[in-house]
C-alpha positions in Angstrom: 4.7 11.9 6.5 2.1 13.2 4.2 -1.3 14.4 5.1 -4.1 15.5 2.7 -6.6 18.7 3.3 -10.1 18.4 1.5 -11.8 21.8 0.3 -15.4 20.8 1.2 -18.7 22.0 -0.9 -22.3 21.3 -0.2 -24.9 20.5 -3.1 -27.9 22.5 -3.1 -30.7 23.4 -5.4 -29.8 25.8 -6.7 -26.8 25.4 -8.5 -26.7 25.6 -12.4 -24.8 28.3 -14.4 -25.9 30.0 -17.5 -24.6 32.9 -19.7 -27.6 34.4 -21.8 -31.4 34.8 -21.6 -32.2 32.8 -24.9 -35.9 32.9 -26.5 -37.5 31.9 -23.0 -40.1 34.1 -20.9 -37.5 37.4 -19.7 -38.3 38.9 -23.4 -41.7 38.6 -22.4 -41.4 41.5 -20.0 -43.6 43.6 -18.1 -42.5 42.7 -14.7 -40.3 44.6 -12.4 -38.5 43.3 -9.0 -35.6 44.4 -7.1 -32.4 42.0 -5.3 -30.9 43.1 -2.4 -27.6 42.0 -4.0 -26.6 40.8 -7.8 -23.1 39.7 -7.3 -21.3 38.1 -3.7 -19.5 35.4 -2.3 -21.2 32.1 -1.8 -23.0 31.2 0.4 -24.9 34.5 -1.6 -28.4 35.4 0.1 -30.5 38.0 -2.0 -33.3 39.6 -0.8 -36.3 40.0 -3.1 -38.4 43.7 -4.0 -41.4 43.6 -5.6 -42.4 45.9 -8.1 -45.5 45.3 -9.8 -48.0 46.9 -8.8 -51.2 45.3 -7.5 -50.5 41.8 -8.7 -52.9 38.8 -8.2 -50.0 36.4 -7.7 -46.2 36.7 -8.0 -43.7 33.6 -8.1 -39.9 33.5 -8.3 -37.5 30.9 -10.0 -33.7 31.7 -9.3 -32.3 29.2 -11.6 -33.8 29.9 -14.6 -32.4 28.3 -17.7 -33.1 30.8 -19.7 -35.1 29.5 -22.4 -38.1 27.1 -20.7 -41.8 27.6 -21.4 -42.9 26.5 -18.5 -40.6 26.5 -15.5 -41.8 26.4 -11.4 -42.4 29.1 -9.6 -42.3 30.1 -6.1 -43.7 33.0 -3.8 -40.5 33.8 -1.2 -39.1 36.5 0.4 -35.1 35.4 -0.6 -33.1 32.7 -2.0 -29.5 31.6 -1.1 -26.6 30.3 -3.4 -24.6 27.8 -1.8 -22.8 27.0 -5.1 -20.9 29.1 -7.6 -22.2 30.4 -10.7 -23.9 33.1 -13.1 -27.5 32.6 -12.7 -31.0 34.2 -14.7 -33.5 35.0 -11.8 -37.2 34.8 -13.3 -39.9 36.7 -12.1 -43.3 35.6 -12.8 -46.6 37.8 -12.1 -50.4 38.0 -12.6 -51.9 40.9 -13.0 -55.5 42.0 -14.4 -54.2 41.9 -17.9 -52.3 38.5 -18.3 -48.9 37.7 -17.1 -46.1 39.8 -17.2 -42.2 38.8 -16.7 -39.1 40.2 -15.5 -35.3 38.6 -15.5 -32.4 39.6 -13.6 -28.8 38.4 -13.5 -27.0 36.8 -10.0 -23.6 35.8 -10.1 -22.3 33.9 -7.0 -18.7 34.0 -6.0 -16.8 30.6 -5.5 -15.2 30.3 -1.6 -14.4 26.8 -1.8 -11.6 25.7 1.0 -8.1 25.3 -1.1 -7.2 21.3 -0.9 -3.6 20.6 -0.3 -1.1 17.6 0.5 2.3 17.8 2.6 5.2 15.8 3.2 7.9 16.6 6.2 11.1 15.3 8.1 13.4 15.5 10.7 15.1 18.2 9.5 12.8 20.9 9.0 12.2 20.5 5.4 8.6 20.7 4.4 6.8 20.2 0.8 3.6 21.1 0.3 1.5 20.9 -3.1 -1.8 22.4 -4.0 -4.1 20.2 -5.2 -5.6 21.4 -8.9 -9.3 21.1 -8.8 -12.1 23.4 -10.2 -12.0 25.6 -6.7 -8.1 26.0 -7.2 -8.9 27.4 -10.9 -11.5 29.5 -9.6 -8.9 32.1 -7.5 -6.4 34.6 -9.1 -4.1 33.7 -5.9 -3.7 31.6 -3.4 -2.3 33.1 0.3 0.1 30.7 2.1 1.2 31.3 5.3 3.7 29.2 6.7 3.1 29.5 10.1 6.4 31.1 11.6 5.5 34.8 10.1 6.9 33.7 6.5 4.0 34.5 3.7 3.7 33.5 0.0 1.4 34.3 -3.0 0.9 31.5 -5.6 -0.5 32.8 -8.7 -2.3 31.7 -11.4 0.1 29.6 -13.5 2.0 29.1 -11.1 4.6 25.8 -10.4 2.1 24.0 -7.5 4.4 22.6 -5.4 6.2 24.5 -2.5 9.4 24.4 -0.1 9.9 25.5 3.0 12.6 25.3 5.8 11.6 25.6 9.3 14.2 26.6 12.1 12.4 25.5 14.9 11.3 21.9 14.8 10.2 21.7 18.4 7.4 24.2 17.2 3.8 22.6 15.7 3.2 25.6 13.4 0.1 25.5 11.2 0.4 26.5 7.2 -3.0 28.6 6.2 -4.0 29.5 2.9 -7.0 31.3 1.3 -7.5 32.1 -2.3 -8.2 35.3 -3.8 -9.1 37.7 -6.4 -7.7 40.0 -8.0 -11.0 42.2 -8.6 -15.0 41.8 -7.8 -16.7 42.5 -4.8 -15.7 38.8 -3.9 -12.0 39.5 -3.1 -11.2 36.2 -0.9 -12.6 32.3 -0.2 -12.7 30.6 3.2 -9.6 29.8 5.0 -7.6 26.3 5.1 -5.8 25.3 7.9 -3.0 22.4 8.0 -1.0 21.5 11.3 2.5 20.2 10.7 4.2 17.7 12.2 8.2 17.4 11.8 9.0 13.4 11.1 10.3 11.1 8.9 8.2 9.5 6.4 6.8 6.1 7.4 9.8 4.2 5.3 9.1 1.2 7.4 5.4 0.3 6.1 8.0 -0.3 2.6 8.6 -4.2 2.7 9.3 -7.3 1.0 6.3 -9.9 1.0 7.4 -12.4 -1.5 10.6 -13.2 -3.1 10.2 -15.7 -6.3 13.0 -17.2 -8.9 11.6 -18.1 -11.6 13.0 -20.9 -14.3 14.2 -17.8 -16.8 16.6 -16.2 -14.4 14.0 -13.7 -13.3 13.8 -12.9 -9.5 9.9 -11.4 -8.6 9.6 -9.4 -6.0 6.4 -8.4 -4.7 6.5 -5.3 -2.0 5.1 -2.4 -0.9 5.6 1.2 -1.8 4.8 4.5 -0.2 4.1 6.8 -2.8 6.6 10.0 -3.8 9.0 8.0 -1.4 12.2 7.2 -4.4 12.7 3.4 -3.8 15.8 1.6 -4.8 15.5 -2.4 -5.6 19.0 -3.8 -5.2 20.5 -7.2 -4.9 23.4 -9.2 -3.9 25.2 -12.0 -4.4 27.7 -11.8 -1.0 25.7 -10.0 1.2 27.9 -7.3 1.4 27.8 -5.3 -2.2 24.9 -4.6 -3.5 23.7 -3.3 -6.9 21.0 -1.2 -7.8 18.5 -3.0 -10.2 15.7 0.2 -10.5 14.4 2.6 -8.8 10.4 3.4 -8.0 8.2 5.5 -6.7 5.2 4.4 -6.5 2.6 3.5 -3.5 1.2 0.2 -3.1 1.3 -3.6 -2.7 3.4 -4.1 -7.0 5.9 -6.5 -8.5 9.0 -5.9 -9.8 11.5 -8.0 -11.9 15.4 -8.4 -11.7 16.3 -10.5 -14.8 19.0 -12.6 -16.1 20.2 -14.1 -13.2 21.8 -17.6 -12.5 18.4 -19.9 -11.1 21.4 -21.9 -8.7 22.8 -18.7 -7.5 21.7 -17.8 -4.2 21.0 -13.6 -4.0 20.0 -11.2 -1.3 17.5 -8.4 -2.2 16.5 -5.4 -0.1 14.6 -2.2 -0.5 16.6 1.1 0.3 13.9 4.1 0.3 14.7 7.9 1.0 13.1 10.3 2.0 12.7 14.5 1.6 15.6 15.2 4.0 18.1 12.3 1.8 17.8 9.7 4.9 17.6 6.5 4.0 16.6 3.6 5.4 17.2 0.0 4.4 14.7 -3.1 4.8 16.7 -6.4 6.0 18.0 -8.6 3.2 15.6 -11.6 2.0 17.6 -13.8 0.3 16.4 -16.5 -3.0 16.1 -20.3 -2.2 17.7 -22.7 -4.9 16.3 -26.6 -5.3 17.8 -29.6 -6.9 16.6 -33.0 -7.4 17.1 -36.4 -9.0 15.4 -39.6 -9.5 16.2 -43.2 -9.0 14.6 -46.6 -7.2 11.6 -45.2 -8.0 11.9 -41.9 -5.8 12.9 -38.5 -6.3 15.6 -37.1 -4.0 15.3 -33.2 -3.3 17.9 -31.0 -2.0 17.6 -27.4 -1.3 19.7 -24.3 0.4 19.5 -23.9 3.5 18.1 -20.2 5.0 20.7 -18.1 5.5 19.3 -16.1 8.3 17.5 -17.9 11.4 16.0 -15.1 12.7 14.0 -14.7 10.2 12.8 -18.2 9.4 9.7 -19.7 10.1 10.0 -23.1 7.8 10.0 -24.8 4.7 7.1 -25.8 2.6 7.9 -28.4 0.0 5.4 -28.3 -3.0 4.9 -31.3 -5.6 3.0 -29.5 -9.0 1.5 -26.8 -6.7 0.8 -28.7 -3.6 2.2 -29.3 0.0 3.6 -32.5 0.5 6.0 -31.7 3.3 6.2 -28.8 5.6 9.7 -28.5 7.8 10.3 -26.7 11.2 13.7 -27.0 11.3 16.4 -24.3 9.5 19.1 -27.2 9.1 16.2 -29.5 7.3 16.8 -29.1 3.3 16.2 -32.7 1.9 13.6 -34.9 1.3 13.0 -38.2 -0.1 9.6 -38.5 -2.6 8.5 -42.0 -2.7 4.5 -41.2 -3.5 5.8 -41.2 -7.4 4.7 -43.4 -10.0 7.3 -44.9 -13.2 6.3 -42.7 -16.0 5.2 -40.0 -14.3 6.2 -36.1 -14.9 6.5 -34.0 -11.1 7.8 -30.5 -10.5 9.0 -29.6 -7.2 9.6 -26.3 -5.3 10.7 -25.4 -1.9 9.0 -22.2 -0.2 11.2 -20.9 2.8 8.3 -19.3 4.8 9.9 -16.6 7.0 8.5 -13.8 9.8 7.2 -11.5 7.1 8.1 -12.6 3.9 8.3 -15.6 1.5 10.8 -17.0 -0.3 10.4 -19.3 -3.5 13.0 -21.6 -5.6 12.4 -22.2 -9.2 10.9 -25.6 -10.0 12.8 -28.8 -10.4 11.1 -31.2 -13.0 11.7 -34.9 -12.5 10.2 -37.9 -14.4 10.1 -41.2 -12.7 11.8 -43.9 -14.8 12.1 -47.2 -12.8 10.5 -48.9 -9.7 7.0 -50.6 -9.4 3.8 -50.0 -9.1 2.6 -49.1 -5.4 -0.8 -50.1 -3.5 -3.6 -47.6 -3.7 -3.1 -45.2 -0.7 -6.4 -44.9 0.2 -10.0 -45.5 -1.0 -14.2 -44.7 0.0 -17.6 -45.6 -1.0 -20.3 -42.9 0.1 -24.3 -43.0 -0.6 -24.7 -39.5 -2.7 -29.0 -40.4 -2.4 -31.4 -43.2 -3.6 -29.7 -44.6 -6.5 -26.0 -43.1 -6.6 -23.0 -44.3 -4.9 -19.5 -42.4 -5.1 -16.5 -44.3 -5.1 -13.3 -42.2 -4.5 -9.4 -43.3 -4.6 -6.4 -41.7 -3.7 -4.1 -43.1 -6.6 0.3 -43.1 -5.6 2.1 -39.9 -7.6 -1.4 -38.9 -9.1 -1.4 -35.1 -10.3 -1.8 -32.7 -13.2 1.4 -34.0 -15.0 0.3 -38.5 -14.3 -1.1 -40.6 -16.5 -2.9 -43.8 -15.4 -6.0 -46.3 -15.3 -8.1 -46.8 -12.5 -10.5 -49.7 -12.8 -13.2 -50.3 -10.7 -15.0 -53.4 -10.1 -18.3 -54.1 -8.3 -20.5 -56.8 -6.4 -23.4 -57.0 -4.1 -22.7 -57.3 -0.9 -22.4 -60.9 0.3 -21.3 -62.0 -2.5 -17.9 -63.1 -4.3 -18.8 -62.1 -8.0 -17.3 -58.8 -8.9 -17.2 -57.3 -12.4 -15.6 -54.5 -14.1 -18.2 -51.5 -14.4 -15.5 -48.7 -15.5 -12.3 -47.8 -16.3 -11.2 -44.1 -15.6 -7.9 -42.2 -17.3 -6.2 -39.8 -15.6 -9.5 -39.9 -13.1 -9.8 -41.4 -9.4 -13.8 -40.6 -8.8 -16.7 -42.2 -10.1 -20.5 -41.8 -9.2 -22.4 -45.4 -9.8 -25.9 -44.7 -10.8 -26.8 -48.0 -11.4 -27.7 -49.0 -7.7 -30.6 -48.9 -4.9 -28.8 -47.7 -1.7 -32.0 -48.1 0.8 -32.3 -51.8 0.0 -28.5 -53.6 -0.8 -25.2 -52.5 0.6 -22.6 -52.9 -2.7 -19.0 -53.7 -2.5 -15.8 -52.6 -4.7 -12.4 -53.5 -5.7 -9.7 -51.0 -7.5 -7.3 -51.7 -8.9 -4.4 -49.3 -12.0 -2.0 -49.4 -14.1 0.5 -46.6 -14.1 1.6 -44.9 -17.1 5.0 -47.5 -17.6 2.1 -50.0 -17.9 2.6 -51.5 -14.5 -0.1 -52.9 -12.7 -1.2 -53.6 -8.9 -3.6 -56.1 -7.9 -7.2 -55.1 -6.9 -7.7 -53.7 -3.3 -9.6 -55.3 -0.8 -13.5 -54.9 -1.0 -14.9 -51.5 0.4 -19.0 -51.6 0.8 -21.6 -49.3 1.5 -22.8 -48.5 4.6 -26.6 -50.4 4.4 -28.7 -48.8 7.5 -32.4 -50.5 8.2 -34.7 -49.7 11.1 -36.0 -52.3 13.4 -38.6 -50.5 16.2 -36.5 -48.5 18.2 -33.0 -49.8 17.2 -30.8 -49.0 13.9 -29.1 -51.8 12.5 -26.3 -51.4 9.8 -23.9 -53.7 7.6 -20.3 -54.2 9.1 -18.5 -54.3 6.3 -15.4 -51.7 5.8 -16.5 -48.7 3.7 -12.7 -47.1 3.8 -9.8 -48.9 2.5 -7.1 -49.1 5.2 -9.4 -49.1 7.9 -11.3 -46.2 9.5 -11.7 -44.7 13.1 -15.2 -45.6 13.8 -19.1 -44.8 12.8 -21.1 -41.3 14.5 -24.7 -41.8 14.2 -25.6 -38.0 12.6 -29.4 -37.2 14.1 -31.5 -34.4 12.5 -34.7 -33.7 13.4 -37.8 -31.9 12.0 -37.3 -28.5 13.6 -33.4 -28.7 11.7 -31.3 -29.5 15.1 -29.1 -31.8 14.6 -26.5 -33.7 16.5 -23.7 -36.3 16.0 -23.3 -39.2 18.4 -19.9 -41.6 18.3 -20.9 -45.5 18.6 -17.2 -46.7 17.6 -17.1 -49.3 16.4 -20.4 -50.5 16.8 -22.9 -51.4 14.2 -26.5 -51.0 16.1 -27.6 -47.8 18.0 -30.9 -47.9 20.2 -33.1 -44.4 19.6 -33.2 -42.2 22.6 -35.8 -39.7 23.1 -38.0 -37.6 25.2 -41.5 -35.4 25.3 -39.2 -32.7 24.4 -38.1 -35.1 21.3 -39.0 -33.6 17.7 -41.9 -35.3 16.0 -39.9 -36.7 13.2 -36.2 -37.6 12.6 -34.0 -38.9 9.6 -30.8 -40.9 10.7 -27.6 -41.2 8.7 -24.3 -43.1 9.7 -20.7 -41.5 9.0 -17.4 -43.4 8.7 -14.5 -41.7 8.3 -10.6 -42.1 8.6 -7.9 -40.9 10.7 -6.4 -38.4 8.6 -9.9 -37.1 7.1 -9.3 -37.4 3.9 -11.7 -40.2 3.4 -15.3 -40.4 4.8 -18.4 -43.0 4.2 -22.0 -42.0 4.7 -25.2 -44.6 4.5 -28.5 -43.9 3.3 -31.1 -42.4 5.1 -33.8 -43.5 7.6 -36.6 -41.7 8.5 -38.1 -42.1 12.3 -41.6 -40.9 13.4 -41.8 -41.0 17.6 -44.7 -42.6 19.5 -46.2 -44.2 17.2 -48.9 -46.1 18.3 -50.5 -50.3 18.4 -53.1 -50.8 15.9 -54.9 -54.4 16.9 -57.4 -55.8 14.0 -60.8 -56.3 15.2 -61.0 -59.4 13.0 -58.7 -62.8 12.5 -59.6 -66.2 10.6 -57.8 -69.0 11.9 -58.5 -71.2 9.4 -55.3 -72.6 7.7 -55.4 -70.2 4.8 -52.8 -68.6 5.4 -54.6 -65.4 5.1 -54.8 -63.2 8.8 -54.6 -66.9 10.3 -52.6 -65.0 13.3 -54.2 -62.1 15.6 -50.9 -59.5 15.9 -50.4 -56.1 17.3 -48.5 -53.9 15.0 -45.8 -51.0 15.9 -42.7 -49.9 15.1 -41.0 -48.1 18.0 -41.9 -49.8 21.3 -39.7 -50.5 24.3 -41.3 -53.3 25.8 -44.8 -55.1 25.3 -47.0 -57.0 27.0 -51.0 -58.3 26.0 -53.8 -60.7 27.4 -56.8 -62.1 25.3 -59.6 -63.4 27.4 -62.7 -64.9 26.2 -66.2 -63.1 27.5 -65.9 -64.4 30.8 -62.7 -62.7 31.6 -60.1 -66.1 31.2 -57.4 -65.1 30.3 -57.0 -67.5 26.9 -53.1 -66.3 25.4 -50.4 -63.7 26.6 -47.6 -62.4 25.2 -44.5 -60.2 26.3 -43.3 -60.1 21.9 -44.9 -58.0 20.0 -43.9 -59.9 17.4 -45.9 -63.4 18.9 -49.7 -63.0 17.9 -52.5 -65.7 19.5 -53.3 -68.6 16.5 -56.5 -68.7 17.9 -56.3 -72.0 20.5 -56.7 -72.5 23.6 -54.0 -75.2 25.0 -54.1 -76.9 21.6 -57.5 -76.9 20.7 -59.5 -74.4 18.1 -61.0 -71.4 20.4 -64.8 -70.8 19.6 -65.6 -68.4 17.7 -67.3 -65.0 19.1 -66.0 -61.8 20.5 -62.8 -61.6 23.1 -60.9 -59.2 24.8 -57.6 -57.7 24.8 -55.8 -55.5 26.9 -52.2 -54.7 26.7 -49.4 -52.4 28.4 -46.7 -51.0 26.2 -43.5 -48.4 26.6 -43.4 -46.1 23.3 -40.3 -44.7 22.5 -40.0 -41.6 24.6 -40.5 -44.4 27.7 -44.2 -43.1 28.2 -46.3 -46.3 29.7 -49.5 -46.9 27.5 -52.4 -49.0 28.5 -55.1 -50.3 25.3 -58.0 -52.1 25.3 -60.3 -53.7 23.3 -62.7 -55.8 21.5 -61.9 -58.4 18.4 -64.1 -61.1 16.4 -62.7 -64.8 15.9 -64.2 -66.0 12.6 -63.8 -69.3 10.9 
């Protein structure tokens, strides 16, 4: 165990050093002033003594550099040292005559705590080590008492690090040390105390993390050190005799290299660490994963070693150019079967044996695909980005850093058959269309690409944008698939005004009515989501904006005369749950009704051409937060 003791100093004013008086104001003279004290230990108070006689004013500055013009002054009684130092203490006073000046000299005594470290074990056996600072340099000595009556003087020069042997470990003795000097009226600092505690070091926080073969025979370890603790890195290739590759002795998380080994050779690599007493202690073996592979049908076949210890295991990660394609639960499971390859393309492989505490990593297999055909996209979307951008995303078989291939995308408006070409991407499989007005067409595309041993797969089946439109209270949106393969259904995604927002699953549904209340924000924008089982692919519409209860606006004019200008008396709204209005001429007959808001009056009565003049109306509507609304009014028939 090691344990560290600060020496602790406080910062105070006064606190700079100086040797001589210089050209400044003390050869001015003239003054006169008496301390208390001109040399102590710190913390140093000195007590000041006036002696000019009869001044007008008189000011002090006990850190005077010695050669300033114009330094601060101040009238006290005493000033304290908390730091140590030589020091020029200024007296400044006014007198009938001018200003005189007087200087004396203060030298404060360091008494800094002595810092030290210590290491100890189960045999009695401690070693302690002074730490070398500016407080350390300031003694002559340094007293060290061990604690069981035993005393020892370091000196100046001195080696700083000490051993000593305890006979009684059940004790808790307590090492002191002060430092001294050898002359002065200062002749000792403050004491430092350090309680001991008899155990071995903590030479189980030094452990493996990761274990790595690389493709040059080198074996990367990464651990963890304690520091001053001498660690041996050794390895096997039976499990049972090791060899020592290096020794550290360090402290920290570091790597560290055993090269020129055989990449198909499985080893087993452990840290042995000791500590002050010779005890060692030996971390449990982690042994190095090997990986082979071939190709053929149009698949690469992977084999790997199997983990030698189960106890340890946790399972197998199997990585294709830097990325999980398989994970594995099971010890016994050490092949797998890559079909998501593409002819002409370049993969490489590794297996990562994830264990309790630890990882461990197989150099990479490279493989290139020579045979088999072309596969069917795995997946594809189409998602409005805003106003006029559409991005079209596919997930293209055996695509990765090392592939080479052609996606081509074609395009149509929905509803209809015509597609055309609009890009062809290398090496890419996303593509923003700019070239398109999301509120007011849904758009539809085919994929298709050719893989790098120039084999091609027909286009996919359309995916279309999701197309959302308002109608009063109910959304309305296009039906057509937006993910390729199918996805598990659309949320409506509600946000209103105030920021809230909230997600509500319609399946597969393609209409949702608006529901709200007087608690309801004021305005809303409405957005439908599509996405797929697995996640990977999602769809989102454009957006519509809703404003709740709105109300009926009813013109207080109509010409039913044929030409086909405001030939039709209509109330206008958006949101409404149900409707109802009369017209009745100025006797109060009821002349045309109507439960659609969307049926206006023509202006006849039972066939024939009303007269013109002023009617009525009066209707009853629901708004959209179901609050019943009654209107009435006045309008002019004109011919």
């Amino acid at each position: 165990m090691r344990k560290t003791l600060l020496s602790f100093s406080s910062f105070f004013i006064l606190c700079s050093a100086v040797t001589g008086y210089g050209q400044g104001l003390c050869d001015r003279g003239g003054g006169d002033f008496e301390l208390s004290t001109y040399e102590g230990c710190v913390p140093l108070t000195v007590t000041i003594t006036n002696k000019v006689q009869n001044p007008i004013l008189v000011g002090y500055n006990g850190n005077y550099d010695g050669v300033s013009q114009n330094p601060s002054f101040i009238d006290v009684p005493s000033v304290t040292y908390n730091n140590p130092g030589s020091f020029i203490f200024l007296q400044q006073a006014a007198i009938t005559t001018g200003r005189v000046y007087a200087c004396r000299r203060v030298k404060a005594i360091e008494t800094g705590l002595i810092a030290a470290t210590y290491s100890s074990c189960g045999g009695g056996q401690v070693s302690m080590e002074l730490t070398d600072n500016a407080i350390l340099k300031a003694y002559d000595q340094v007293e060290i008492k061990w604690g069981d009556g035993i005393t020892e003087v370091w000196k100046k020069g001195d080696p700083l690090t000490f051993r000593h042997s305890y006979t009684n470990v059940n004790d808790k003795p307590t090492i002191t040390f002060q430092g001294l000097y050898s002359t002065g009226v200062c002749r000792a600092g403050r004491v430092n105390s350090l309680p001991v505690t008899f155990e071995r070091p903590q030479l189980n926080e030094i452990q493996m993390s990761a274990v790595e073969m690389r493709n040059d025979g080198t074996l990367r370890l990464t651990y963890k050190g304690v520091a001053g603790i001498p660690t041996d890195i050794q390895f096997s290739t039976d499990g049972t005799t090791f060899a020592t590759s290096g020794r550290r002795t360090t402290g920290g998380t570091q790597p560290y290299d055993i090269k020129g080994l055989n990449i198909a050779q499985v080893y087993k690599v452990r840290l042995s660490s000791e500590d002050l007493c010779a005890g060692t202690t030996e971390t449990q073996p982690i042994s190095s994963v090997t990986l082979t592979g071939n190709t053929s049908n149009g698949a690469n076949s992977l084999k790997w070693s199997q983990y030698p210890d189960a106890a340890q295991f946790d399972g197998y990660d199997l990585l294709r150019d830097g990325t999980i394609i398989k994970s594995f639960t099971g010890v016994g499971e050490t092949s797998y079967t890559d079909e998501d390859v593409e002819c002409g393309t370049f993969v490489e492989y590794q297996v990562v044996a994830r264990l309790k505490a630890a990882t461990s990593t197989s150099a990479a297999v490279g493989l290139k695909v020579e045979t088999g055909s072309a596969k069917p996209l795995n997946g594809g979307s189409v998602s409005v980005l805003d106003a006029g951008s559409i991005a079209i995303k596919a997930d293209v078989p055996g695509a990765g850093p090392n592939t080479s291939y052609e996606l081509s995308i074609e395009r149509a408006e929905a509803g209809t058959t015509v597609f055309k070409k609009i890009i062809t991407l290398y090496n890419e499989s996303d593509y923003v269309d700019n070239s398109v007005k999301t509120s007011e067409l849904s758009y539809c595309y085919r994929m298709s690409y050719q893989n790098s041993c120039g084999q091609k797969v027909p286009v996919s089946e359309p995916i279309c944008s999701i197309l959302l439109n308002k109608n009063l209270t109910t959304l309305n949106w296009t039906a057509d698939a937006p993910i390729l393969g199918g996805f598990e259904g659309y949320t409506v995604v509600q946000t209103g005004s105030s920021g809230n927002a909230e997600e509500i699953p319609v399946n597969k549904l393609t209409n949702y009515t608006v529901k709200l209340n007087n608690q309801s924000d004021l305005e809303y924008n409405f957005m439908i989501r599509a996405a797929d089982a697995t996640g990977d692919f999602e769809s989102l519409s454009n957006i519509v904006n809703y404003r709740r209860n709105a109300g009926v606006f009813v013109p207080d004019a109509f010409t039913p005369n044929g030409d086909g200008f405001n030939d039709v008396l209509e109330a206008k709204s958006e949101q409404l749950r149900s409707f109802n209005m009369s017209v009745m001429n100025r006797w109060g007959v009821v002349v045309f009704h109507s439960d659609d808001i969307a049926k206006g009056w023509d202006g006849t009565v039972e066939g024939t051409n009303a007269p013109v003049g002023y009617y009525y109306y009066k209707m009853t509507f629901v708004d959209d937060i179901d609050q019943t609304v009654e209107k009435s009014g006045t309008f002019m028939l004109l011919r």
